[in-house]
C-alpha positions in Angstrom: 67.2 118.8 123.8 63.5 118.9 122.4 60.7 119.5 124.8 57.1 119.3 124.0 55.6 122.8 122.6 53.0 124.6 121.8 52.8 124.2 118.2 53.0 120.8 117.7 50.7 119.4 120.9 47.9 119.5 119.1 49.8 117.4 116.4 50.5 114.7 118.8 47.3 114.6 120.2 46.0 113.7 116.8 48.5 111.1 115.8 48.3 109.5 119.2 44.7 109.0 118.8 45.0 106.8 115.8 46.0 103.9 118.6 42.7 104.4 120.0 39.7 103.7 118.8 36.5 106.3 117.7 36.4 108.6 120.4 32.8 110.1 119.3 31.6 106.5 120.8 33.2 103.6 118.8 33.7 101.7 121.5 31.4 103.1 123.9 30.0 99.4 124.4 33.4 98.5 125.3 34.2 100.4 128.1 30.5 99.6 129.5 31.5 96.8 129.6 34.7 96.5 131.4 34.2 97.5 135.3 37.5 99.0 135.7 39.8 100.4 133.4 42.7 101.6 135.4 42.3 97.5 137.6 46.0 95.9 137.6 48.0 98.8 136.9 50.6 100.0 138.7 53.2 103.0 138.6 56.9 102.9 139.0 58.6 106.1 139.5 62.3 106.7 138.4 65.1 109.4 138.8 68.1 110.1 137.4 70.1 113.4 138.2 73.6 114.0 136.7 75.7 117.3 136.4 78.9 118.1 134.2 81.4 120.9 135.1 83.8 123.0 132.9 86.4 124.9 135.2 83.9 126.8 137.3 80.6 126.3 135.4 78.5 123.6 135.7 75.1 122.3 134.5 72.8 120.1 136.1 70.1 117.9 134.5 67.8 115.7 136.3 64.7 113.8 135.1 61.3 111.7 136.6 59.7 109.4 135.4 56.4 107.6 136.6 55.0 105.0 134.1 52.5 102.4 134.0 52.8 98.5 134.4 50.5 96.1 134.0 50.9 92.4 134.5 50.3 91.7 130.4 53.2 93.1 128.3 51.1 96.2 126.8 47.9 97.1 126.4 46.6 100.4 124.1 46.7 102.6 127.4 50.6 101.9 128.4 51.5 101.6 124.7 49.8 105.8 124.1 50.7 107.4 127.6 54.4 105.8 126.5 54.5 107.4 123.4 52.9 111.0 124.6 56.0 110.3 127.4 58.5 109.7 124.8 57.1 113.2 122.7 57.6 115.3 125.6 60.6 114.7 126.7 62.1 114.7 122.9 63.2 110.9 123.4 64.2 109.8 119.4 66.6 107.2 120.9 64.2 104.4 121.4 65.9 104.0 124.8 64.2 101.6 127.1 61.1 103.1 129.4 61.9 103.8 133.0 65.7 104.3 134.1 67.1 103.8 130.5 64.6 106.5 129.5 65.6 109.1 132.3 68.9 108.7 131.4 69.0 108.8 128.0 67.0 112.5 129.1 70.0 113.5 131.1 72.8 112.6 129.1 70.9 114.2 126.1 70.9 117.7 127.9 73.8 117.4 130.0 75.9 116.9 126.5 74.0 119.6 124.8 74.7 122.0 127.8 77.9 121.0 128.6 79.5 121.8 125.0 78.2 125.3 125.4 79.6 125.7 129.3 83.3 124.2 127.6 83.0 127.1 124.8 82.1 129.6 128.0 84.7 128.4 130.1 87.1 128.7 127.2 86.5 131.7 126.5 85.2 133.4 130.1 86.9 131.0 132.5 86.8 133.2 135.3 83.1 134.5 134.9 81.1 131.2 136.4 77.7 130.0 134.4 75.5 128.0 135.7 72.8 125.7 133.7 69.8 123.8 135.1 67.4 121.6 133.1 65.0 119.6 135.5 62.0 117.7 133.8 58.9 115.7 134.9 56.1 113.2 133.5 53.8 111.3 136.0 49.9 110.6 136.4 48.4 113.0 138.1 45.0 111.5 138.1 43.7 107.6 137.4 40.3 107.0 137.5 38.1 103.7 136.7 37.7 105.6 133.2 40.3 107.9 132.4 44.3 108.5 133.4 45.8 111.9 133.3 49.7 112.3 133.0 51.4 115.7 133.4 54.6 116.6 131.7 56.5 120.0 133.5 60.2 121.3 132.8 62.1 124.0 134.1 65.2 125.4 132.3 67.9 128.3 133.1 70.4 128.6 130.6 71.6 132.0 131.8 69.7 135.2 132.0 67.3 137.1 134.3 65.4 134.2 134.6 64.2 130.4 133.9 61.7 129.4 131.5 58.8 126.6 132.8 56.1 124.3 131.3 53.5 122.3 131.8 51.0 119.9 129.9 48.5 117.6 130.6 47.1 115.1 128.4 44.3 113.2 129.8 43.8 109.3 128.1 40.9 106.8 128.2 41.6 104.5 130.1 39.9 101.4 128.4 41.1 102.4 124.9 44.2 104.4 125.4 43.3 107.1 123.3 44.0 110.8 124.2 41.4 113.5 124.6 42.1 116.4 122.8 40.4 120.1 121.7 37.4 117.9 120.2 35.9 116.8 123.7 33.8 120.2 123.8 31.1 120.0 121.2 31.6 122.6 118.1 28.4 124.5 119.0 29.6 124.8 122.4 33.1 126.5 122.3 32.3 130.1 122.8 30.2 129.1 126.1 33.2 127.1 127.5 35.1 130.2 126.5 33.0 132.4 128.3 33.5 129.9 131.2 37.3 129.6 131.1 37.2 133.2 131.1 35.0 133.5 134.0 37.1 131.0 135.8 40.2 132.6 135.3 39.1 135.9 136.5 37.8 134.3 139.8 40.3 131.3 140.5 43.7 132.5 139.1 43.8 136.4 138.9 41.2 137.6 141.4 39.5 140.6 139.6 36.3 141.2 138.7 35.4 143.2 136.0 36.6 142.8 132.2 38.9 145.6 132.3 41.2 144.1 134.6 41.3 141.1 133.3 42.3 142.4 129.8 45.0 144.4 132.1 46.2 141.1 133.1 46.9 140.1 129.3 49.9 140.9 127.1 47.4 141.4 124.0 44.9 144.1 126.3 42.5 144.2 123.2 39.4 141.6 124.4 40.4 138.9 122.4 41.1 135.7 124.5 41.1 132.1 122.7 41.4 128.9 124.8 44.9 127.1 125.4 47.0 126.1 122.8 47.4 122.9 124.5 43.9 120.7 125.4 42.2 120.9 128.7 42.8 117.5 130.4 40.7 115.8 133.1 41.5 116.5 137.0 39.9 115.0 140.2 36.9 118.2 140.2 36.9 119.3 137.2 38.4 120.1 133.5 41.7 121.8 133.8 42.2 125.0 131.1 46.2 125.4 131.5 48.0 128.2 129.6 51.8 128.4 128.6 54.0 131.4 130.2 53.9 134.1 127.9 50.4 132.3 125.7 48.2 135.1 127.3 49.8 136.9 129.9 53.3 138.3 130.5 56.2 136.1 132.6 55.3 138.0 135.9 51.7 136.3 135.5 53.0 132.8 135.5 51.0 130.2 133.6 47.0 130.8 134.0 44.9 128.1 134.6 41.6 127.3 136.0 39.3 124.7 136.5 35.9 124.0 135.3 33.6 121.9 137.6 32.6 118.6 135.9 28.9 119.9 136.9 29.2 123.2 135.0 31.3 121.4 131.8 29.5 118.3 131.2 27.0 119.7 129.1 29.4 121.3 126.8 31.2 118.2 126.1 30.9 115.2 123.5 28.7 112.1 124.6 31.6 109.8 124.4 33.8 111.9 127.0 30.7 113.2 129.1 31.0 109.2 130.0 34.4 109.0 131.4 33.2 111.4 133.7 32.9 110.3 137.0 
């Protein structure tokens, strides 16, 4: 079972944006143009939850899915956030979107999982294992201009303890395409660094001076980069979400903070400065 990492979201993010059109204001006229870009969409949300047992282990997968619909068979929006859906949750199978899709999910790690729990049982029948995979994508956020999906997983295969993600990937909503790294202007990443910084001393781990939030870090040395992953858009702001372990150790959880539309704007390409509302 593949789930969306680190090293290859930026990857996707690129190819994805190929569907699109310019996102430096190609088709700014466009989306002047059109009053509402999220107007006769709706979202369906799916489930499925399966488990298999071998003698006294047992594994449990269970996967959600909310999608978008619209009345017309596709449009550019439906057509990316499907294919950034299908990336994360390491669907190759071309399975159908909605139930088909969940299921295909399940079945996927539930026959992975299971043929490990049969060797287990095999060999430690009476020492039970337990395996949970549990994964997510769903909008989070759909504004007039933009739509912002959120992909999370959790996954205990044993051990001290589970291992959780979570990305976002924000789209516009007129042309599908997906924002990536590129929203901030090039002469303007070291201040948005300085205020992801800021806002992750103040909003996530509560200190105040520089030495404690370089205690806070596995690497306590000053240097600090922005996410691996790209920010993506929330209701108040620009959300800067880090991966457990990225910066800090697994006790810290994943770091994120938000960074007012007000305070970002400024920092960010024409095109996208647009789609804010």
């Amino acid at each position: 079972m593949k789930i969306i990492n680190l090293a290859v979201a930026g990857c996707m993010a690129a190819a994805l944006a190929s569907c699109g059109a310019d996102k430096n204001g190609g088709d700014n006229d466009a989306r002047k143009n059109k009053p509402t870009g999220v107007d006769g969409y709706t979202v369906e949300t799916v489930t499925c939850a399966d488990s298999v047992a071998y003698g006294d282990s047992k594994a449990v997968a269970k996967c959600t899915i909310g999608y978008l619909k619209a009345d017309s068979v596709s449009t550019p929006l439906i057509e990316n956030i499907n294919a950034w859906t299908r990336y994360a949750l390491g669907n190759t199978t071309g399975a159908k979107m909605g139930q088909p899709l969940a299921k295909d999910v399940v079945d996927n790690a539930l026959a992975s999982s299971g043929s490990d729990l049969k060797d287990w049982d095999e060999q430690f029948g009476n020492v039970p294992m337990a395996y949970e995979m549990t994964y997510s994508v769903k909008p989070i956020v759909m504004e007039p201009t933009y739509v912002t999906m959120l992909f999370t997983s959790y996954i205990y295969l044993g051990g001290a303890h589970g291992e959780s993600a979570a990305v976002g990937q924000t789209f516009d909503a007129t042309t599908g395409q997906t924002l990536g790294d590129d929203m901030i202007r090039p002469d303007a990443k070291d201040t948005v660094l300085a205020l992801v910084k800021e806002g992750l001393m103040k909003q996530y781990f509560k200190v105040s001076t520089e030495q404690e939030f370089n205690d806070c870090l596995l690497s306590n040395n000053g240097e600090f980069t922005l996410p691996a992953n790209p920010p993506y858009f929330m209701e108040d702001g620009v959300c800067f979400l880090y991966q457990q372990y990225e910066i800090a150790p697994y006790s810290e959880g994943m770091p994120q903070c938000t960074i007012s539309y007000a305070s970002i704007r400024p920092y960010l390409t024409p095109a996208v400065a647009d789609l804010i509302p």
